[in-house]
C-alpha positions in Angstrom: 0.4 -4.3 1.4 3.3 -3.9 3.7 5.3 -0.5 4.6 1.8 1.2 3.3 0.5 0.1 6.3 3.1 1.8 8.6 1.6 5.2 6.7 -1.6 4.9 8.9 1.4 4.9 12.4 2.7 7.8 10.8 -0.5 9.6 10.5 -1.8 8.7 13.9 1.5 10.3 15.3 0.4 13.1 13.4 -3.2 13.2 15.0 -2.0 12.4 18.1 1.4 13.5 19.2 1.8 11.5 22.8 0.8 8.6 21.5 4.4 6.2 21.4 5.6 5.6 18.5 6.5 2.4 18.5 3.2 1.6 20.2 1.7 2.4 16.6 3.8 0.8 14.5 3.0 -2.3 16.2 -0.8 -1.6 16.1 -0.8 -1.4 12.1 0.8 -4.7 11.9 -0.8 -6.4 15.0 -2.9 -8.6 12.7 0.3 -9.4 10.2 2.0 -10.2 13.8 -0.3 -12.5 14.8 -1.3 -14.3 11.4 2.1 -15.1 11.4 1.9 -17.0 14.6 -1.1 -18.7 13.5 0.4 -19.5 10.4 3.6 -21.4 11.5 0.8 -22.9 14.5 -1.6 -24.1 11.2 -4.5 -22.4 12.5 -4.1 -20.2 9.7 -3.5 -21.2 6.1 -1.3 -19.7 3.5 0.6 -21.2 0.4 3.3 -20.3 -2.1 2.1 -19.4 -5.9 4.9 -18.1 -7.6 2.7 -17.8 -10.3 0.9 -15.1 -8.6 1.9 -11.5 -10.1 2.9 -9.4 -7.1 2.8 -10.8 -3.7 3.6 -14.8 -4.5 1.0 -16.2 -1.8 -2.1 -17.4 -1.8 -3.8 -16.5 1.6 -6.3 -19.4 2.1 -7.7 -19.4 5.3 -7.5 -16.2 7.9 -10.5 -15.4 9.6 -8.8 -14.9 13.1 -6.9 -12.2 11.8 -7.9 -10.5 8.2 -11.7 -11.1 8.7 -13.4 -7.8 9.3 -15.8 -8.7 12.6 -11.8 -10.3 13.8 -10.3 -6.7 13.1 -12.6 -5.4 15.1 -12.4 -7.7 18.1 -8.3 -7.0 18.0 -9.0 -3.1 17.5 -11.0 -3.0 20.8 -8.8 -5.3 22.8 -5.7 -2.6 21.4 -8.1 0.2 22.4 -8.7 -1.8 25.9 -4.7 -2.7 26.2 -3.5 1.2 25.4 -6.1 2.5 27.7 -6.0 0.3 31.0 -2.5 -1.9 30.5 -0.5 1.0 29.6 -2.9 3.6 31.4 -2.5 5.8 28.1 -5.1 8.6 27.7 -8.3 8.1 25.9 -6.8 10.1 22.8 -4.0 8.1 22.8 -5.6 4.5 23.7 -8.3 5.9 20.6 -5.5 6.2 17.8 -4.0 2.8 18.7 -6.9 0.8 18.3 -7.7 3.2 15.6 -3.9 1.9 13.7 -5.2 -1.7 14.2 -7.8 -1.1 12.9 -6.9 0.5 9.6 -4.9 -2.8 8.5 -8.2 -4.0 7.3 -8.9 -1.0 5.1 -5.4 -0.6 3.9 -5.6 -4.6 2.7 -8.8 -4.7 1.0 -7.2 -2.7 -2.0 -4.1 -4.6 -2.4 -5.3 -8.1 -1.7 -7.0 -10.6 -4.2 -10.4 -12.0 -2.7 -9.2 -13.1 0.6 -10.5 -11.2 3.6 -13.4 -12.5 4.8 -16.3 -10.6 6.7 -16.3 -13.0 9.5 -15.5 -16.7 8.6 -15.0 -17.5 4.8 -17.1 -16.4 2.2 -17.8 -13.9 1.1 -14.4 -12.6 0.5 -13.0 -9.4 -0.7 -10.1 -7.6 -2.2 -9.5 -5.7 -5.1 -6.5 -7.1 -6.1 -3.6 -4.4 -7.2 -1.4 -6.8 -6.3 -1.8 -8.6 -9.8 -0.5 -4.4 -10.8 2.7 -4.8 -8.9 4.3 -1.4 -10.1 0.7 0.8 -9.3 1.0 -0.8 -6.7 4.5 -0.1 -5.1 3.5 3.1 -6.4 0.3 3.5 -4.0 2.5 2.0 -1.3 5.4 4.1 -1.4 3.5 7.0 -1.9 1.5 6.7 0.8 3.9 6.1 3.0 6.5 9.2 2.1 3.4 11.6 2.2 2.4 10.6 5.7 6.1 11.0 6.9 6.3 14.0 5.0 2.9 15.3 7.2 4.4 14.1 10.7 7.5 15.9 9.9 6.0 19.3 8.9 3.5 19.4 12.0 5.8 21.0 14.1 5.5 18.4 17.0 9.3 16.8 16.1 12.6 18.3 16.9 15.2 18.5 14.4 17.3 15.3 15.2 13.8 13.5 15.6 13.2 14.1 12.3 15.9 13.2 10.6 16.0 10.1 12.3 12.1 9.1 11.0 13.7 10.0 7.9 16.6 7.4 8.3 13.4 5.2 9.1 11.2 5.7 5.9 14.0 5.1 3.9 15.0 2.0 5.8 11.3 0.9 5.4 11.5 2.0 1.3 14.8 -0.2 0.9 12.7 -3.1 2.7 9.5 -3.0 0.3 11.7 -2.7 -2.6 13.8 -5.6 -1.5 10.5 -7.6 -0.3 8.8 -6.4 -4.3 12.3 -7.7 -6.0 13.3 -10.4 -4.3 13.5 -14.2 -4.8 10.7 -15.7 -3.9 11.1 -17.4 -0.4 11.7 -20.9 -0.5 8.7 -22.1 1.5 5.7 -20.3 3.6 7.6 -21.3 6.9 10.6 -19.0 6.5 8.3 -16.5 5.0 6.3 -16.4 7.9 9.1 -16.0 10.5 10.8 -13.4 8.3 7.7 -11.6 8.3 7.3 -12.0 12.3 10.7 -10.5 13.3 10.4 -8.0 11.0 7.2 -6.9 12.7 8.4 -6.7 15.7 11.5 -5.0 15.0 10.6 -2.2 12.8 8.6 -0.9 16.1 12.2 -1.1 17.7 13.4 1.0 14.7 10.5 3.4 15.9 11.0 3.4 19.5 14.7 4.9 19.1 13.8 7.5 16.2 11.6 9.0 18.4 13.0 9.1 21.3 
């Protein structure tokens, strides 16, 4: 999964209007962030398959950041950085940590058997990535109803709006281009594409809601 996850950031602004943003977007991708560290570091392990059907990659070892006990080590240290870094509110600091946490939950549908509980096996996933158009379907979806809820709630002014709207389909173009795209070359470039795009959709977020 990929701009599915930024649905859960969208939702969370929803829930909780003061909370930044960007802060969110970053939380629903913190693990992605990080695995792609670990990845280009080989602490992590990942290989191309262009075999695969849908997402070409075979995700071989990632317990530090797609294992479930890991998810929730990172979603308290979010909840810990939002609350006492940033001094954020409890309601705020709760939804962030609350975004990292959802990463899990929004994977375990889309991936083959690869997250692990807590070190290797056992592993899960329910694999609609070998269904690539279901799901593009699930992800897009997901994400344009969640805008669509954040928009309505009354909490956005006018030119806010239509600049999360510039947003979702800047984040639409990317999953299509990311779904219908060459393959990448090699897991290195794959994983540094992935890191700067992590980071920079958050930018993206920062100014459309500011």
């Amino acid at each position: 999964m990929f701009v599915g996850h930024y649905g859960a950031a969208f939702l969370a602004k929803r829930v909780q209007p003061k909370a930044p943003l960007w802060a969110l977007l970053l939380a629903v991708m913190w693990v992605d962030v990080v695995w792609a560290i670990l990845v280009l570091a080989g602490v992590e392990r990942a290989r191309l398959d262009p075999s695969l059907s849908g997402f070409p990659v075979e995700l071989e070892h990632m317990p530090f950041t797609h294992g479930l006990v890991a998810t929730a080590v990172w979603t308290l240290l979010a909840w810990v950085v939002a609350r006492y870094g940033f001094g954020w509110s409890g309601g705020v600091a709760a939804v962030v940590g609350a975004a990292v946490a959802s990463h899990w939950f929004h994977d375990l549908p889309v991936h083959r058997a690869d997250l692990p509980l807590v070190w290797s096996e056992p592993k899960l996933g329910l694999g609609l990535w070998n269904h690539p158009m279901p799901e593009l379907a699930l992800e897009l979806g997901w994400l344009l109803a969640t805008i669509t809820l954040l928009v309505r709630s009354g909490t956005l002014d006018q030119p806010t709006q239509a600049r999360i709207w510039r947003l979702a389909i800047g984040l639409v173009v990317a999953q299509l281009a990311m779904t219908f795209g060459p393959v990448p070359p090699a897991i290195t470039p794959l994983a540094i594409t992935a890191l700067l795009t992590f980071v920079a959709i958050p930018w993206f977020g920062h100014r459309a809601s500011a």
